[in-house]
Each structure stands twice: as C-alpha cells, then as structure tokens.
C-alpha positions in Angstrom: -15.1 -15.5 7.0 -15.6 -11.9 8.2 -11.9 -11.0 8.0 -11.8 -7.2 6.0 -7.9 -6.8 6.3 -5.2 -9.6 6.2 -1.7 -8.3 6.1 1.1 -11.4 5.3 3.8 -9.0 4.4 7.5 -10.3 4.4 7.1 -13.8 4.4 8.4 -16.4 2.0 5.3 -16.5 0.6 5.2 -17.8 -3.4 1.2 -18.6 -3.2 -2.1 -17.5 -2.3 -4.3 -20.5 -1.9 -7.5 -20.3 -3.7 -8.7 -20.7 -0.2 -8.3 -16.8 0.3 -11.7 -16.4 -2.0 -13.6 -17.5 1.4 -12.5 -13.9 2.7 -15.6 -12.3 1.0 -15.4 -9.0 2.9 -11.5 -8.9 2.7 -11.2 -5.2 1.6 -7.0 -4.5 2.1 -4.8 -7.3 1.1 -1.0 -6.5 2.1 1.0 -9.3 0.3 4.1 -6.9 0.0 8.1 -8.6 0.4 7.3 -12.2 -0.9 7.5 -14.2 -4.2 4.0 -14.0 -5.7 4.1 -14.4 -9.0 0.2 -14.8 -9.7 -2.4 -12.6 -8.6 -5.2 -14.4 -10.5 -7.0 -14.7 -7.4 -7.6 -11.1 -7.0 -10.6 -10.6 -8.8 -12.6 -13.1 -6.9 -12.4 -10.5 -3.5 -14.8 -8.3 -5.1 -14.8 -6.3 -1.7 -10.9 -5.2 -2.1 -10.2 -1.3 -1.8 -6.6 -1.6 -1.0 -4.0 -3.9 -2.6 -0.4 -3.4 -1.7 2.0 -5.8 -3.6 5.0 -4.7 -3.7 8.3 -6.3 -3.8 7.1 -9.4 -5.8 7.5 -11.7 -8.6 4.6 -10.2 -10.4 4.9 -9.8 -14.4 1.3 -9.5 -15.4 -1.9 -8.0 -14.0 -5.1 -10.2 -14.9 -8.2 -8.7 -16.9 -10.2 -10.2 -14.5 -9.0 -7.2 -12.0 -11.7 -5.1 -13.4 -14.4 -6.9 -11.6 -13.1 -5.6 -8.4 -16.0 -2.3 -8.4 -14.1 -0.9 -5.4 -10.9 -0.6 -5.4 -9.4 2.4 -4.5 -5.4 2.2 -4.4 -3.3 -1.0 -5.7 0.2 -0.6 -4.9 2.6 -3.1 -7.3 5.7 -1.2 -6.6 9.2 -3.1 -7.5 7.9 -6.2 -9.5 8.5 -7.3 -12.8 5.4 -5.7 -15.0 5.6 -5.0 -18.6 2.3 -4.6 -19.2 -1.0 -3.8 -17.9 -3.9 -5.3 -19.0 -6.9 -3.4 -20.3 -8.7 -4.2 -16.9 -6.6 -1.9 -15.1 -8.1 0.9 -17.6 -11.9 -0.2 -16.3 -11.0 0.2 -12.4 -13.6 3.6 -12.1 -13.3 3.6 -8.7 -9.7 3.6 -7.8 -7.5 6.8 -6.6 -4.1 5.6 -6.6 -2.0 3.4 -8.8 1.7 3.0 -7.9 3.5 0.7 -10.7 6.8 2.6 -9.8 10.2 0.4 -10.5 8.7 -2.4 -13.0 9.5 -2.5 -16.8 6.6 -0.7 -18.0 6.9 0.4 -21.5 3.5 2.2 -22.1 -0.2 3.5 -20.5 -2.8 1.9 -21.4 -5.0 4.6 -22.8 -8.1 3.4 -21.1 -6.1 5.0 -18.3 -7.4 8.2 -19.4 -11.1 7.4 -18.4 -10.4 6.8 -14.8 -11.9 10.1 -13.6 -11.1 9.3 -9.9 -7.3 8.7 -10.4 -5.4 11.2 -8.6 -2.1 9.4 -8.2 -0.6 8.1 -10.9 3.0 6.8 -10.3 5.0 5.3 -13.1 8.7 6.2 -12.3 10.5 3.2 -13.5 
C-alpha cells in the first residue's frame, strides 16, 4: 500500500489491526482522541517520522520503537505513561518529544544522547 499519511483521529477506535504493517511507506500516523491502549505495532512502520497519539489509553511505550530510524516528532500527550522504555532513548533521529500530562516519574538517561532533540516536553 503506498499510503504515507493516515489520520483516524477522534474515533472510537481501541485497536490498530496488525493489518496497518501493509502501510510500508506510512510516514505520519495521527491516532490522536481514541482508546489505544497498545502501540506494539509501531515499530513495524519503519518509515514513520511523525506519530501523534494523544488522548489515549496508552501506559507503556514498546522497546521495539527504536527500530523506527526516522522518526522525527511522536506526540503522546494526555495518556497514561509511567515509564519510557529504553527505546525511546535510541530514537537518534527524532526532534520532538511531547509526553506532557502522563504520570511520568523520571527521564530515561539515554535521553541525553539524542543530539537532534530540540523539544523536549514533560509538563505533567
């Protein structure tokens, strides 16, 4: 499928099929306003730049997300984190992180080595 952006924001939406890992050049996924809890999927859409989440069920992020080489802004504004995973720490490529209004106790310290990070919101 050559589909590079597919917005479902404000839906009713609790799932992402495993079918979305057809969308091989998906490179912005807006999923923002539903009931995801799982985002396990992500790393299979190895193209992704942009994810915007917010406004989910969302308490984790996976490992996995560091196989996504260039992503450049992930958005998981007002969900239920409490703690990243080191992968977030291995994203090189991304710009912009916005975790703001979640339950996050602490950075990662691999956060440190993102050298391209310019935006780091944490407000909770």
């Amino acid at each position: 499928i050559n589909l590079t952006t597919l917005d479902i924001e404000n839906n009713q939406i609790s799932d992402i099929d495993d079918e979305i890992e057809d969308c091989i050049n998906l490179e912005i996924l807006a999923f923002s306003r539903n009931r995801i809890e799982n985002i396990e999927f992500i790393s299979k859409l190895r193209k992704l730049k942009q994810i915007y989440g917010a406004g989910n069920l969302i308490s984790s992020i996976p490992d996995s997300i560091s196989q996504l080489f260039q992503i450049q802004s992930i958005d998981l504004t007002s969900n239920l984190l409490e703690t990243l995973g080191d992968g977030v720490g291995k994203l090189y490529t991304v710009n912009v992180l916005n975790f703001e209004s979640n339950y996050l106790r602490n950075i990662p310290p691999n956060i440190a080595d993102l050298e391209h990070l310019t935006i780091l919101n944490w407000n909770n």
